[in-house]
C-alpha positions, -999 to +999 in steps of 0.1 A: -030-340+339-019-370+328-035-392+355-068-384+345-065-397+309-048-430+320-070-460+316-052-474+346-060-455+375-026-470+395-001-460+365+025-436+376+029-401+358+060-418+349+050-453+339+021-435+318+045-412+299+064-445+293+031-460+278+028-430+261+062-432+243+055-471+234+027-458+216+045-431+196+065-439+165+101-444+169+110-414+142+091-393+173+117-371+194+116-374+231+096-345+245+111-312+262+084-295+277+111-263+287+109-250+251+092-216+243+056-219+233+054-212+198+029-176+187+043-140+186+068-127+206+079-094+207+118-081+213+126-078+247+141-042+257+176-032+249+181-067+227+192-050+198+224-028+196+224+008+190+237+016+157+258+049+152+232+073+132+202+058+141+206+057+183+168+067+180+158+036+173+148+014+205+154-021+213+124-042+202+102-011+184+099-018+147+079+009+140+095+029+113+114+062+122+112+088+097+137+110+089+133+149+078+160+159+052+190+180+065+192+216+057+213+213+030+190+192+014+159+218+014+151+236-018+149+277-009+124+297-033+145+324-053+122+359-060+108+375-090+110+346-115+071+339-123+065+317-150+045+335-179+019+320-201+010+323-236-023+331-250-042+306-269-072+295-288-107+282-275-111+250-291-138+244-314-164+215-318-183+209-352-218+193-355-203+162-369-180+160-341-209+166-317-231+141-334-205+112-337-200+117-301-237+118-289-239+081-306-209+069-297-225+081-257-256+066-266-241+030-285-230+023-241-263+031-228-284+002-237-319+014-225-314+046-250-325+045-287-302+061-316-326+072-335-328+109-319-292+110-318-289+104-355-325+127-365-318+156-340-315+190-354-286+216-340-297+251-327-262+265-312-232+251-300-215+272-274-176+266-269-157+277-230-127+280-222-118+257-195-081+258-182-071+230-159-040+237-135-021+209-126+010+214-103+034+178-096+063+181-067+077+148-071+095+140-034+113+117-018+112+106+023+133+082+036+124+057+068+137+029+089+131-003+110+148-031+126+140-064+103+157-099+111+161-128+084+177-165+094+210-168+093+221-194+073+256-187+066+255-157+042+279-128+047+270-101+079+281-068+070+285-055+107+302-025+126+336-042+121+333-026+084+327+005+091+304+029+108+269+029+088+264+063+063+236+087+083+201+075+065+202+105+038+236+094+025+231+060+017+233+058-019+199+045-039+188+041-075+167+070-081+137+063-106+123+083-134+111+119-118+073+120-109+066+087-106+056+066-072+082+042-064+090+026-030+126+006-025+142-006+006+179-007+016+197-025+038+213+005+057+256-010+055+275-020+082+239-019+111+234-058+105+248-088+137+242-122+148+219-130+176+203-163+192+166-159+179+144-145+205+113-164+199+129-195+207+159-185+232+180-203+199+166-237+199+151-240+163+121-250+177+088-242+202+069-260+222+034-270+203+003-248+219-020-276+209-009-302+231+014-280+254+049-302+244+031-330+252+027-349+219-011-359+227-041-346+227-075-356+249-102-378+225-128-356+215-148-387+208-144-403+249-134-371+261-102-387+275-117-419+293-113-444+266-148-455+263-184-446+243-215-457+250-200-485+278-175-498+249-142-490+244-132-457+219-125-471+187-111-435+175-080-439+206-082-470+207-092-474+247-062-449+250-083-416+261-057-395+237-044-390+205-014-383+188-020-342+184-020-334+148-007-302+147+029-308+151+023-348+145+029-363+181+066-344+184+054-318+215+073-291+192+073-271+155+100-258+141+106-220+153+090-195+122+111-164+127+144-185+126+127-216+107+154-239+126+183-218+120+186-209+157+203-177+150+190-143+134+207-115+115+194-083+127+199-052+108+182-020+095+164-014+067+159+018+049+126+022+032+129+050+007+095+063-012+095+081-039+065+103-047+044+121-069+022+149-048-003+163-072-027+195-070-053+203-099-075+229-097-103+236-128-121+274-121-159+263-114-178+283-133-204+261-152-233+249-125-244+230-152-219+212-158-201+187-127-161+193-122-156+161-113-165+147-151-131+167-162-108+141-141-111+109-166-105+132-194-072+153-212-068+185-226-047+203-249-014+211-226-002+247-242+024+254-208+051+231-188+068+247-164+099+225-150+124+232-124+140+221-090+114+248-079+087+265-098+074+299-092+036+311-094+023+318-129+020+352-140+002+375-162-022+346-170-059+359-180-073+337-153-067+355-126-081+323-108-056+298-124-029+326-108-042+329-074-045+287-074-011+286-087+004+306-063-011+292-031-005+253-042+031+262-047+035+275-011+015+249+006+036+220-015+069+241-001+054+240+032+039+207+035+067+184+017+099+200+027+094+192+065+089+159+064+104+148+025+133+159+003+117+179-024+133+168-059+118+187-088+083+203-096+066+207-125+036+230-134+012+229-166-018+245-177-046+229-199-070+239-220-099+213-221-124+215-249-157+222-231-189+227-258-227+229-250-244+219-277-282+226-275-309+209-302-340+196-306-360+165-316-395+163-323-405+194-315-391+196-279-356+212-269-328+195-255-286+199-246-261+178-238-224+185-231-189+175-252-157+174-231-119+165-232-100+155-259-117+122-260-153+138-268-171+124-240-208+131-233-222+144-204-267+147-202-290+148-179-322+145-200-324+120-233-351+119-259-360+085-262-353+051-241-355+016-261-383-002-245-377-027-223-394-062-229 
């Protein structure tokens, strides 16, 4: 209250909020305590209008609404067109190969030594045949929410242009296929004008800090204008302080309309584009850990493109078949209830496996070569530097 903080005990409400307004600077506005108080503020019910297409979304819920694709939209699998797959050739490593890339393993590890890398001596290098199944259905899902920007003069496409295209025929840029991309669209013709709901169209809300009132209680005197029997030297001998988060005015300017007063409401269509991936590598090396073969390529000997693919065929990997087939089902399943699918794509790879087994010093020892890039994969070394 503003009696307790008055240094005078017989000033009025009135006379005090005079004595308050002496102390303020004149480029201070007078202060309006009915103004909103400024924070979050949600939509109230039934405040936005319903726009033809999109009746589903509700007054004052921004959550997105997602939209499956219509019928006519939906891919349908055709029968008896399996891909078929061409033999090939189990790639090779040589000892020089395997040696270069041992040192090459051992030149990042600083705690090993090179010299058993450079002095080992080969007893067998044994090749597999490692395919690697990768199937991409590249999608695309569309969404939508009510935003609001200040109006500040610019053009508002509303109703009186037309009714607003349903959400899967608004026209997009599509980007290149199998690649993750996310744009948003204003949806045409769904934007209006309204007064801005956080502050009932005033450009400005009432400061939380002080309550509208411009001042703040001393921390120092705790409001009665004196320390330690003398007067506060912080207010002054006034018990209060000009409140310094909106700088003695009572009020800040509104942050959803930043002063404009009005907002332009209208819907925006979020459309993702994406790239839903399946891999799948037969496991049949204990030895060696699957999940090494993920930072490395392979030799790609198969590409099957097409609106929809259809399970490989014929393939001697019976695995690579059976892992083909169910992954093209479950992405058929999975992707064309909720997204529009757009093309697929399927490949096989052949990546160069090779365990190469030698010894040093009388004692035996492996280690493995993979990918393209030659990486090295061991569990047990020779020799360690020492460490001083």
């Amino acid at each position: 209250m503003w009696s307790s903080w008055c240094i005078e005990d017989h000033c009025t409400t009135q006379q005090h909020f005079e004595c308050v307004m002496d102390d303020k600077d004149e480029d201070i506005d007078s202060f309006d305590l009915s103004l909103p108080e400024e924070g979050s503020f949600a939509l109230p019910p039934g405040w936005l209008d319903n726009v033809t297409g999109y009746e589903e979304h509700k007054g004052g819920d921004c959550t997105d609404q997602i939209y499956p694709p219509p019928p006519d939209f939906v891919p349908q699998p055709e029968n008896n067109k399996n891909a078929l797959v061409p033999n090939t050739m189990v790639p090779t490593v040589s000892e020089d190969v395997a040696r270069d890339a041992l040192l090459q393993f051992v030149g990042k590890k600083w705690t090993y030594s090179s010299k058993p890398a450079k002095n080992l001596i080969f007893k067998d290098l044994n090749p597999f045949t490692v395919y690697r199944y990768r199937l991409e259905t590249f999608t695309e899902s569309r969404s939508s929410a009510w935003e609001s920007e200040p109006h500040t003069g610019q053009f508002v496409d509303g109703p009186q242009n037309g009714v607003s295209p349903p959400p899967w025929h608004v026209q997009v840029s599509y980007p290149p296929k199998f690649t993750d991309v996310v744009q948003k669209v204003r949806v045409p013709h769904s934007s209006f004008i309204k007064p801005c709901h956080r502050c009932h169209g005033n450009g400005r809300v009432r400061c939380t800090n002080c309550h509208g009132q411009g001042l703040t209680r001393c921390l120092f005197c705790h409001g009665s204008g004196h320390s330690r029997n003398r007067r506060c030297t912080n207010c002054h001998g006034r018990g209060r302080k000009r409140c310094v988060s909106c700088h003695g005015k009572g009020f800040k300017v509104c942050l959803t309309c930043y002063g404009h007063r009005n907002l332009v409401h209208f819907i925006q269509l979020t459309v993702t584009w994406k790239n839903q991936v399946f891999e799948f590598i037969p496991d049949r090396l204990p030895e060696f850990p699957l999940h090494k073969f993920e930072k490395v390529s392979g030799e790609v000997f198969f590409v099957d493109e097409n609106l929809l693919v259809y399970p490989v065929e014929g393939f001697p990997d019976q695995d690579i078949c059976e892992a083909s087939k169910g992954a093209i089902q479950n992405h058929l399943l999975k992707y064309s209830a909720i997204s529009r699918i757009l093309q697929q794509r399927q490949t096989i790879e052949l990546v160069p496996l090779t365990h190469v087994f030698y010894a040093y010093n009388g004692k035996d020892y492996n280690y493995f070569v993979f990918g393209r890039e030659n990486k090295v994969h061991t569990t047990k070394y020779p020799a360690s530097c020492s460490i001083l």
